[in-house]
N, C-alpha and C positions, 0 to 999 in steps of 0.2 A: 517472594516480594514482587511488588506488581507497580511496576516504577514507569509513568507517561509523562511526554511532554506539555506544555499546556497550551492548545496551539485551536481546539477548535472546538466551537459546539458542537452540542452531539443530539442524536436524537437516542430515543433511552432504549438501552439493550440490558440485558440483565447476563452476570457472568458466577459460574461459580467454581474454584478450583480447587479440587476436594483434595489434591495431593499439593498445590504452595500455597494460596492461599484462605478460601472460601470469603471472597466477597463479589458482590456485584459491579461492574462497571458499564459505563453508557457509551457506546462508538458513534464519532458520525458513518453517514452513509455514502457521503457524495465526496467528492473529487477536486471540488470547486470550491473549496473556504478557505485554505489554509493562509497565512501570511508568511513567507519565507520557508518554511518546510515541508516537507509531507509529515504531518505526526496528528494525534489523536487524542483530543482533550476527554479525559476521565472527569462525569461531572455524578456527582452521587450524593449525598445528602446535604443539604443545606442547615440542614438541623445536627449541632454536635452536640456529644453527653457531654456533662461536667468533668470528666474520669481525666486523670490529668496524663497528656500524653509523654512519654520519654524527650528531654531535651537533647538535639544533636549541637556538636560542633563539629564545622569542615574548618579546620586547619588553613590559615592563610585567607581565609574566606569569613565566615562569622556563626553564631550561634542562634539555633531554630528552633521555637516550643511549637508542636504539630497540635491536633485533635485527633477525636475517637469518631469514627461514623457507624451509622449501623441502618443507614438506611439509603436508599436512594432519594433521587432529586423527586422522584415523584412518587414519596415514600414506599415505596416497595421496599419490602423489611430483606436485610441481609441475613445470609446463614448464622453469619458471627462477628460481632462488630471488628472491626480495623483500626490499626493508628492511620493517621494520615499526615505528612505534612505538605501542605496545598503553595502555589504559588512563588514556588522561588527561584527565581531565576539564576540561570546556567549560566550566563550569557551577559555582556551589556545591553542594553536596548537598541533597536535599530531604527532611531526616532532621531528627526531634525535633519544635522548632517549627515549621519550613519544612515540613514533612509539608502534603500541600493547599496551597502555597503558589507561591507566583511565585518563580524561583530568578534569584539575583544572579550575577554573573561570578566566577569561581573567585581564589580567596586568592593573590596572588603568592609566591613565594617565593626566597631565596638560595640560589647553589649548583647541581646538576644532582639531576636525580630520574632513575630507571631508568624508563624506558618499557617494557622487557622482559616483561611477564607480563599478560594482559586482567584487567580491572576486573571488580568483581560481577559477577554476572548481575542481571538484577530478578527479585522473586518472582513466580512464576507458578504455575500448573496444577506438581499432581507430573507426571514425567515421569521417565524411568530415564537419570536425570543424575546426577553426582557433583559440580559445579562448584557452588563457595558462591554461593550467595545475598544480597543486600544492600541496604535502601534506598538506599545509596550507591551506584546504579549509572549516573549519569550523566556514562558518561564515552564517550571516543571511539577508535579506531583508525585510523590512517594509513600504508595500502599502496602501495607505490612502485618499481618496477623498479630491480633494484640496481645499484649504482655509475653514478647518476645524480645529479648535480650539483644542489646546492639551491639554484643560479641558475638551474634549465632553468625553463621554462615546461609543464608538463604539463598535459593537460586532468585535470579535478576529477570524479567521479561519489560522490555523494552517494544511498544507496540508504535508502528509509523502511519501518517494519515495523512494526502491532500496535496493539493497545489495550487499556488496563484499568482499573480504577477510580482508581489512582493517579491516573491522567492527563485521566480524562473520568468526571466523577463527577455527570449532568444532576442540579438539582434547583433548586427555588425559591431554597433556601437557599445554596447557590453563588454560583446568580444574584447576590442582594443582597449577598455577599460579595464579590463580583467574580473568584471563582475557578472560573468554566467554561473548559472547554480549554485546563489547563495544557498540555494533550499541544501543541498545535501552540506553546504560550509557548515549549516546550523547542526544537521544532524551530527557531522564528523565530531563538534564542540560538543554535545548534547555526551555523545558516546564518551570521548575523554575524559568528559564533567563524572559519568559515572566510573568511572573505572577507577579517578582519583579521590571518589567521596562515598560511593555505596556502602562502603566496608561500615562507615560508621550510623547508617540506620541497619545496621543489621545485615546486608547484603554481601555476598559474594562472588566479587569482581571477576573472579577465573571461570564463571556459571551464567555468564549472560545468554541469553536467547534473544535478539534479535528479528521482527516480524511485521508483517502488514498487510493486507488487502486491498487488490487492486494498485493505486497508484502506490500505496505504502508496501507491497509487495516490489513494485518494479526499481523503486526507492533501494529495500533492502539488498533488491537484487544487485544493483550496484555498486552500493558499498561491496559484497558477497564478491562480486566477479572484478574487484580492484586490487588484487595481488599480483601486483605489478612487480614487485621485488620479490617473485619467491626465489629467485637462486640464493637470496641470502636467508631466505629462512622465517621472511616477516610474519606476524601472525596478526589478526583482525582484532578490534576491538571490542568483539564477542564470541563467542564461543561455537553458537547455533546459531539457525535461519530457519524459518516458517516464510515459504513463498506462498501466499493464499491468492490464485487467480492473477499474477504476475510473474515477471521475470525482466530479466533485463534485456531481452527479444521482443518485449510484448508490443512494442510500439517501434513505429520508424522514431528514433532520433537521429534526427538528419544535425548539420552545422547549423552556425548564427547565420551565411546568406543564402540558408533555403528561401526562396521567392514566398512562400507563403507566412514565413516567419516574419520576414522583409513588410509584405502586406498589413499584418497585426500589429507588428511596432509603430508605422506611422499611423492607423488607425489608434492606438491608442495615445500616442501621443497627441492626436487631433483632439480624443474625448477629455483628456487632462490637461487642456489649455496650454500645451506647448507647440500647436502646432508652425508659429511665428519661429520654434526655435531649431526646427526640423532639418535647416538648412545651416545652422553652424557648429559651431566645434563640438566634439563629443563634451567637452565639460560644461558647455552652454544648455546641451540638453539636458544631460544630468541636473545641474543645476536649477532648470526649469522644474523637473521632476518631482525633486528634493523639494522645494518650495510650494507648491499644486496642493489644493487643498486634499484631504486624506477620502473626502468624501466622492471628488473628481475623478480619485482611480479607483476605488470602490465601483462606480458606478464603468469606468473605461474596462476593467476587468468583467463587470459582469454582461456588459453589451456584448464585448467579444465575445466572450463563453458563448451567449446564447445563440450567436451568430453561426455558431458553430456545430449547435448541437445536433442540427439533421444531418449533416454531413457526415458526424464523428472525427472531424481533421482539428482536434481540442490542442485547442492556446496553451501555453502556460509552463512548456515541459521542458526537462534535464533536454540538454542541449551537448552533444556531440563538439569533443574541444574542449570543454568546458570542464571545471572542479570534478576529478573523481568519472569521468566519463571520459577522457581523453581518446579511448580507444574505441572502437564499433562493439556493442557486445557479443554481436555475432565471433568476431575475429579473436577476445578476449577469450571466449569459451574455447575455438581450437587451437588456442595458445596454452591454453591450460592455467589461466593466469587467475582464478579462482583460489579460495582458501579451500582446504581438504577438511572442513567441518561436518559435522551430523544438521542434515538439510532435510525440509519437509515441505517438498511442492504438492499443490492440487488445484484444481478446476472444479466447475461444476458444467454437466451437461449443455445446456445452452446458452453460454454467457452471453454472447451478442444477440439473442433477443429481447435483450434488458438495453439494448442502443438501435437497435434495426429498425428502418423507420418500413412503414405500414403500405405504401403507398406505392410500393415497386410491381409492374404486371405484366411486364415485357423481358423478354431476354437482351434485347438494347439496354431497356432502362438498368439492368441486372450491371452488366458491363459498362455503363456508364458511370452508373455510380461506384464499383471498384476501385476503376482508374481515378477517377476523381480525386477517392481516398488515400490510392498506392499507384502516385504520378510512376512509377519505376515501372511498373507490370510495362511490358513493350504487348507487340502485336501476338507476336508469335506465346508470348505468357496465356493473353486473352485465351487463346486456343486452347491451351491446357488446361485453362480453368473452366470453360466447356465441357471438355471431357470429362473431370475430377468432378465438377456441380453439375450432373445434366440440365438441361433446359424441361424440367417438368412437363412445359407444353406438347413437347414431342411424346411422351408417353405415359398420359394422365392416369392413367391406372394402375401402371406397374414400375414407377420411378419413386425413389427414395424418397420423393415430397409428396407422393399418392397419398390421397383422402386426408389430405390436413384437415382441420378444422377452421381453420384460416389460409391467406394469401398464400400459393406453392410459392410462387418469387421472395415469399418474405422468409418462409424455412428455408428455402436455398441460399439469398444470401445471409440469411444468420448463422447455417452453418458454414459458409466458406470465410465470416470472421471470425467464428468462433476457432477454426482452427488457425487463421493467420494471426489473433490476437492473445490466443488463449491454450487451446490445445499445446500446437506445436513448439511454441516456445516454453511451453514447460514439458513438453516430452526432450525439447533440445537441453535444457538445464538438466533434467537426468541423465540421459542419454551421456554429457560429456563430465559431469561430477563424474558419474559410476565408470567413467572408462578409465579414468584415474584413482582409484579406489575410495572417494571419498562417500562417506555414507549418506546416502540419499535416499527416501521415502515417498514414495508417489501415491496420490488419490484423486478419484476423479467423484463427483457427490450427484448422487440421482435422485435428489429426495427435493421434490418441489414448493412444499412449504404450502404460503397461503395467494400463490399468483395461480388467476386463471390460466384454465390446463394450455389456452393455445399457448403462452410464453414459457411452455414446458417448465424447463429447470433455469433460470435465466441467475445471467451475474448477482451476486448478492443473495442468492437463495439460502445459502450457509451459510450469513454472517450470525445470524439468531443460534443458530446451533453452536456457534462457533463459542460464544458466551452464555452456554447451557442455561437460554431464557426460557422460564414456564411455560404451559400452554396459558390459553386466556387472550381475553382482551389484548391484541398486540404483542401476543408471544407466539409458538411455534405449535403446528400440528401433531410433533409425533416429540416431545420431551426425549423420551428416553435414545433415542439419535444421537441427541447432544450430548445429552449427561454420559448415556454408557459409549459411546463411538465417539463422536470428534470430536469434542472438549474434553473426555478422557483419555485421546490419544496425547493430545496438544498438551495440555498438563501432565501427564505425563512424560510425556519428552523433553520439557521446560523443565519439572523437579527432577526426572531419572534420568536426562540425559541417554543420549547415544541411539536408544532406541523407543521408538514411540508406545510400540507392543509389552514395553517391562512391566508394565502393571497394569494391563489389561484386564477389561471384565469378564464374567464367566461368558459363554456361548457369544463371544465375540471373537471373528478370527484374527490369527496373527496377520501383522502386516508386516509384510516381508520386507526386505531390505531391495532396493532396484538394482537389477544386476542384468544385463545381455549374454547371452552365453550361446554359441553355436548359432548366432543368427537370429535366433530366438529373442523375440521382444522381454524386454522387463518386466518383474508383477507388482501391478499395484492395486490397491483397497478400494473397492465399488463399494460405495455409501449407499444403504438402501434402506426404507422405511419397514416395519415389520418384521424385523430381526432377517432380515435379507443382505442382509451386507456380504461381498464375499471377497474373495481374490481371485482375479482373474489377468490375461495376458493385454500386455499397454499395445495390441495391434489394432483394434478398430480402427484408427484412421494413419495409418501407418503408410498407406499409397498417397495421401493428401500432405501427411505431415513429411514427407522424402522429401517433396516437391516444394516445399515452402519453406524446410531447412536446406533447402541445397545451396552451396559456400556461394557459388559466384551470383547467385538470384538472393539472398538476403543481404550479401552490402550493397546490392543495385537497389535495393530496398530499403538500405539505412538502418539495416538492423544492427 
């Protein structure tokens, strides 16, 4: 069963899961749309058959007649039609006064409702969409392999996507309100909502997986790394974790008065007409907020965003203090305050050249723009990061950034974030699950897709793989990637659990479980084009990632 919230457009990706489901689904790509969560609007056919779908009841809650799809939104035909039922909300709405607020469980009601048609969209970024818009868009979709019984037991995949001011709005004045990271409140509700109602579309509650890419990775991660009570024994409200290109290391989450947090908040409250209210009581603001036309902060979120994006120092994030983040994740990981579940982290080779701006020529400009991004780096850091990214210009022929095909200063700094954003904190999430025995799967993906060669393997390269899309117009180079390696690991981990390698294709190799032993790094699964995949040792950046996991330089970091 292939269960998403309904939180964003998406731009159309194609998925097919030959062991729980076999249908298609559409992800977004970016970062920046969601309203209140990071999660991932599944948007697939527009067009239903007649075929009449199973009616559910959730108990205390109300009665739901779904549909059949069998195609996508841009009809691309599905392997095998699906039930679906679209649009129903988890949740009360966070519209009016609930606007910035903590949302309650959704109104029961008598009678059946149509599940047949997706809910809002949330407001986001324009984009050359046609689908209304709504603060009311917290709602949900539940996809299910048709004329399956809603006694089966099906495994659950729960996929997270996105952030926006809705949802993650840092600021003092939050803080003391108590409304930092409604985004993960939704999630937390989102998660409960299945645990207490899966069973009866067919799903099975004790089989969730748990997952996301990029922000919906770092999302997962920290639900993942909030086992805060394990001396008594708590357990998570899923089962599994798929960390795709995050972790809960991935980013500085600093508190509500990081100075730059501080900066955004009154800039946004300037662009949504509160800026008269800036100066009185936090319910004054609030207030102000609540009332602001929906279109106001639409537009105050996306000014920010963009204000932001050469930098990469992005608005909008889980905030340190706040819901389900109380602790640094850095500190959380050697606390061991993780759940002991079957985990599946990975990267792709160059993610930060999918953010690195183009324009860097200098070894100043190089460490100018670090510190900028990672105010913590002190003097004596700068210097290490020297020696770790040499300065290309001292030795153009024979330094790691020799004979690029583009800017040396732009490979250098894209690889020194690729390890501070990406690498490291997912060799750190291995690294401290496997030292505690929980089972964990590492992969790092070398397979560049359809981006010119200078952006090598950049963030996102795997997302098309990841939903084993065709080749074609808008699909992937090398199909069989997807279908026989990543999305048949991933589906299989999601239906067999425990391990990703159980039902492996032929002449694909096992991927082993992450383990350190004798000093000796952990192995994990190199994703390669042309039946080149192999296993190999997690040491390539093993002197870069020491240095930027080390305990007292990541919470000077905010990790």
């Amino acid at each position: 069963m292939y269960f998403q919230l309904q939180r964003l457009l998406a731009a159309d990706e194609a998925a097919r899961s030959e062991l729980l489901l076999q249908l298609y689904v559409s992800v977004m790509a970016r970062v920046t749309m969601a309203q209140k969560t990071f999660t991932t609007l599944v948007w697939l056919s527009s067009v239903a058959s007649t075929q009449a779908t199973p009616q559910v009841t959730l108990p205390g809650y109300g009665s739901f007649v779904g549909t059949t799809i069998s195609q996508t939104l841009t009809k691309k035909p599905l392997p095998k039609a699906v039930d679906a039922w679209l649009g129903i909300d988890y949740v009360s709405q966070p519209v009016g006064e609930a606007r910035f607020a903590p949302v309650g469980p959704p109104e029961p009601f008598e009678g059946v409702k149509n599940a047949t048609q997706y809910g809002f969209s949330c407001h986001q970024d324009p984009l050359d969409i046609t689908y209304e818009v709504n603060e009311a868009c917290l709602s949900m979709n539940v996809f299910r392999p048709q004329n399956i019984s809603t006694h089966e037991k099906l495994p659950v995949l729960v996929w997270i996507h996105g952030v926006n001011s809705f949802g993650f709005l840092p600021s003092p004045v939050f803080e003391r309100l108590g409304l930092l990271n409604l985004g993960l409140r939704d999630q937390q509700s989102l998660l409960e909502f299945v645990q207490k109602y899966i069973s009866q579309f067919g799903g099975d509650a004790s089989r969730v997986t748990l997952g996301g890419r990029s922000a919906g990775a770092h999302s997962t991660a920290i639900h993942l790394f909030h086992n805060y009570n394990a001396s008594e024994g708590a357990s998570p409200l899923f089962s599994q974790a798929i960390l795709q290109s995050g972790s809960v290391t991935a980013r500085s989450f600093p508190n509500a008065s990081y100075p730059l947090y501080q900066q955004q908040f009154s800039r946004y409250l300037s662009l949504a007409g509160c800026a008269s209210a800036a100066n009185s009581s936090d319910t004054a603001i609030l207030a102000c907020l609540r009332a602001a036309p929906v279109s106001a902060l639409e537009n105050a979120s996306a000014q920010i965003w963009r204000a932001s994006e050469y930098s990469i120092r992005w608005p909008f994030q889980p905030t340190r203090g706040g819901f389900l983040l109380e602790k640094a994740g850095s500190q959380a990981g050697r606390d061991g305050l993780f759940y002991r579940i079957p985990t599946i982290t990975t990267n792709v080779l160059d993610e930060a050249k999918y953010y690195s701006p183009g324009n860097i020529s200098t070894n100043a400009q190089f460490l100018s723009y670090l510190h900028t991004l990672i105010p913590g780096l002190t003097a004596s850091d700068l210097e290490d990061v020297e020696q770790l990214y040499p300065d290309p210009d001292l030795d153009p022929t024979n330094g790691p950034y020799a004979f690029s095909p583009n800017s040396t200063q732009y490979n250098r700094l894209s690889a020194a974030l690729t390890d501070y954003m990406y690498v490291c904190p997912g060799q750190e999430t291995a690294v401290r699950m496997a030292e505690l025995g929980a089972p964990v799967f590492k992969a790092a993906w070398a397979v560049n897709n359809t981006f010119p060669a200078w952006k090598g393997v950049p963030h996102t390269a795997d997302t098309k793989y990841t939903w084993a899309e065709p080749a074609g117009a808008g699909g992937v180079q090398y199909p069989d990637v997807g279908k026989q390696v990543l999305h048949a690991f991933f589906s299989d981990f999601v239906a067999l659990g425990a391990s990703p390698a159980k039902g492996r294709r032929e002449g694909v190799p096992v991927w082993p479980r992450y383990e350190e032993k004798e000093g000796m790094p952990g192995l994990q699964l190199r994703i390669e084009a042309f039946g080149n995949s192999r296993v190999e040792g997690d040491g390539v950046r093993r002197v870069q990632c020491e240095w930027w996991r080390d305990e007292e330089r990541a919470a000077r970091l905010e990790k």
